[in-house]
C-alpha positions in Angstrom: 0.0 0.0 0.0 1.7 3.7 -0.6 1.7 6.5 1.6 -1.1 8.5 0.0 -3.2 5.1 0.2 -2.4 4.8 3.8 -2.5 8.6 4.7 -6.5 8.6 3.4 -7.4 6.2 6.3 -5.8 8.4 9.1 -6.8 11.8 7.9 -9.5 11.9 10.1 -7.9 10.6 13.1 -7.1 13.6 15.7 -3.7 13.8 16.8 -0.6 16.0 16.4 1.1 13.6 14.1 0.8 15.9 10.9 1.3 14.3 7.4 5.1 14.9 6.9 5.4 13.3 10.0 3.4 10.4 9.3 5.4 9.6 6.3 8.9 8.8 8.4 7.0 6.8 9.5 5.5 5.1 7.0 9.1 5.0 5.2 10.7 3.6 7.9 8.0 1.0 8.6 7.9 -0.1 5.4 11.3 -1.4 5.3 10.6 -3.9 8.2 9.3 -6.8 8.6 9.1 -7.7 12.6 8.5 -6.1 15.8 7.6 -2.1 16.2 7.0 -0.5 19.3 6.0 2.5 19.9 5.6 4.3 23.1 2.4 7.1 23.1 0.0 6.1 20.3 -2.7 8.8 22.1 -6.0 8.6 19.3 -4.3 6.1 16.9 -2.8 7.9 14.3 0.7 6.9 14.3 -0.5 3.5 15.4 -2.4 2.7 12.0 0.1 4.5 9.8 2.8 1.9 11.6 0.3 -1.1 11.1 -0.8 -0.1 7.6 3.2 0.4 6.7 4.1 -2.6 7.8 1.4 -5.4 7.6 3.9 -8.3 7.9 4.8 -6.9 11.3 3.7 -6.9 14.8 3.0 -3.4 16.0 3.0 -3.1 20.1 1.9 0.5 21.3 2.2 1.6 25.1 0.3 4.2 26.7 -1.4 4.8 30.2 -3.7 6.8 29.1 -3.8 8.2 33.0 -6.6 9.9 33.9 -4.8 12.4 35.5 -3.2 13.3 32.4 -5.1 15.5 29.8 -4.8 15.5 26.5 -5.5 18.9 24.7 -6.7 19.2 21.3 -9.9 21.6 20.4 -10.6 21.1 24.4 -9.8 18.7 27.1 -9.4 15.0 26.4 -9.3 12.6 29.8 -6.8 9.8 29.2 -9.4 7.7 29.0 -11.6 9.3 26.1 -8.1 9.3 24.8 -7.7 5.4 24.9 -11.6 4.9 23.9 -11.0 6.4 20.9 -7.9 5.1 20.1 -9.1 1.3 20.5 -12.7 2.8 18.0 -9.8 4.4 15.4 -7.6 0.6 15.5 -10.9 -1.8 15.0 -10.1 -4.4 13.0 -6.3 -4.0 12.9 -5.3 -7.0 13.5 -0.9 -6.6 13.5 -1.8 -4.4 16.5 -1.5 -5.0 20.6 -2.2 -2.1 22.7 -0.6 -1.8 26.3 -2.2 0.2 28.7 0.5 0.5 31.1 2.8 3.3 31.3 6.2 2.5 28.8 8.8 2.3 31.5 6.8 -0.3 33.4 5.7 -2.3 30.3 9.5 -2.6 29.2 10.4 -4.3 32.2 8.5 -7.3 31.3 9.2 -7.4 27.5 12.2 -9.8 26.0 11.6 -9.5 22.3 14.3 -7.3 19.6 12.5 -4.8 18.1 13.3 -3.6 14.8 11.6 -0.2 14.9 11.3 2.3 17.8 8.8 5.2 18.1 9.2 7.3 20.9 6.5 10.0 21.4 5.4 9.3 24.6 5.6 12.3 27.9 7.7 14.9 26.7 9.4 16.1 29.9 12.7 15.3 29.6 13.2 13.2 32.9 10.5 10.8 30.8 12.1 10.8 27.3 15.3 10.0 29.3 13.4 7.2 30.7 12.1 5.9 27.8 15.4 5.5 26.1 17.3 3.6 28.9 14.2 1.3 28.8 13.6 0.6 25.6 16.8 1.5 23.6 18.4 -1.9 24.6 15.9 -4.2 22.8 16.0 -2.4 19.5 18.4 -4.6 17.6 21.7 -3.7 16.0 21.5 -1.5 13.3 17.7 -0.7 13.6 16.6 2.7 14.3 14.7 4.6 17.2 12.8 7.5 16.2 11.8 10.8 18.1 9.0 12.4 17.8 8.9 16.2 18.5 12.6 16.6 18.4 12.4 19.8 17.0 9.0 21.4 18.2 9.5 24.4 19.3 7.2 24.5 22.2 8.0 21.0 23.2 12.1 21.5 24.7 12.5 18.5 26.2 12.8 15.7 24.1 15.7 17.4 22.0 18.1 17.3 25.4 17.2 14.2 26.5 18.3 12.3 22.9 21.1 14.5 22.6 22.4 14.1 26.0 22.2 9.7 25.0 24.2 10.4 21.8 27.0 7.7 22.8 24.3 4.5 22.6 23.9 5.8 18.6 25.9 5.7 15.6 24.1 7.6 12.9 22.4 10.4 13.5 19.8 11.6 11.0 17.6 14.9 10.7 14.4 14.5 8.3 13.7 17.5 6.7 10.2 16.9 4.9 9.0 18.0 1.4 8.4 21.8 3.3 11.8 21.9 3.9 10.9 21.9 7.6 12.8 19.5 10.0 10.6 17.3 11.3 11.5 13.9 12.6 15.2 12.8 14.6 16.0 9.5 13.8 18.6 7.3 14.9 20.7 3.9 14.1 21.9 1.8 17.1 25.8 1.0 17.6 26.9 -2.2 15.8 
């Protein structure tokens, strides 16, 4: 399926994953053919662009959804209005397991390599930092993590936190998108 295919069944899914973004994705889930995991999946939208990409694969998304966590986007969203509709947007997806446990926690009981890495999950820096030390050691050799929000400009904590991991990476890669805009940080783990 190509991008545009794929793009016209997410359109309508809310989210801040805009349309440049979703095609890293798409590009870099394309090329595999195993395990994804990505951490903060909020509506769906990333989710199904990852499942869509990559129908061979398995696609494992973590979120809590905490109630005590509001989303914001054209009002309030509880966590849990949040997870609803995610699980309504991913009916009938059947390459994708949800986790409704918080990322950190949910690593601690997971084994398998992954060969794709999506990290969008809580922003503060402490969490992004998190995130990596849990996660980063199951993404196999030579596969890449990517980074949501790297270069948002009202979102200043996720650039630190990657940068300040640099040494567990060995190719660093800014995507600029059709726009010319830098969107999407990707990395390579160390062979």
């Amino acid at each position: 399926m190509k991008f545009e295919e794929v793009f016209k069944q997410v359109e309508h899914i809310k989210g801040w994953m805009p349309k440049c973004d979703c095609e890293v994705l798409y590009k870099y889930a394309s090329k595999v053919n195993g395990t994804i995991v990505e951490i903060g999946p909020y509506m769906g939208r990333s989710s199904k662009v990852l499942c869509l990409a990559s129908p061979k694969s398995q696609v494992h998304s973590f979120d809590s959804w905490s109630s005590d966590y509001e989303y914001k986007e054209d009002g309030v969203i509880p966590g849990k209005v949040a997870k609803g509709r995610c699980l309504k947007n991913m009916k009938g997806i059947k390459n994708w397991h949800p986790h409704h446990i918080p990322s950190v926690e949910g690593s601690r009981t997971w084994h398998d390599p992954i060969d794709l890495l999506v990290i969008d999950g809580d922003h503060h820096e402490l969490s992004v930092r998190m995130d990596i030390a849990a996660w980063v050691p199951e993404v196999k050799v030579g596969s890449y993590v990517l980074f949501h929000d790297y270069y948002h400009a009202s979102v200043h904590y996720v650039k630190p936190a990657v940068n300040n991991l640099q040494h567990l990476f060995s190719k660093r890669t800014n995507y600029i998108n059709k726009e010319g805009i830098e969107s999407m940080f990707q990395i390579c783990k160390k062979k």
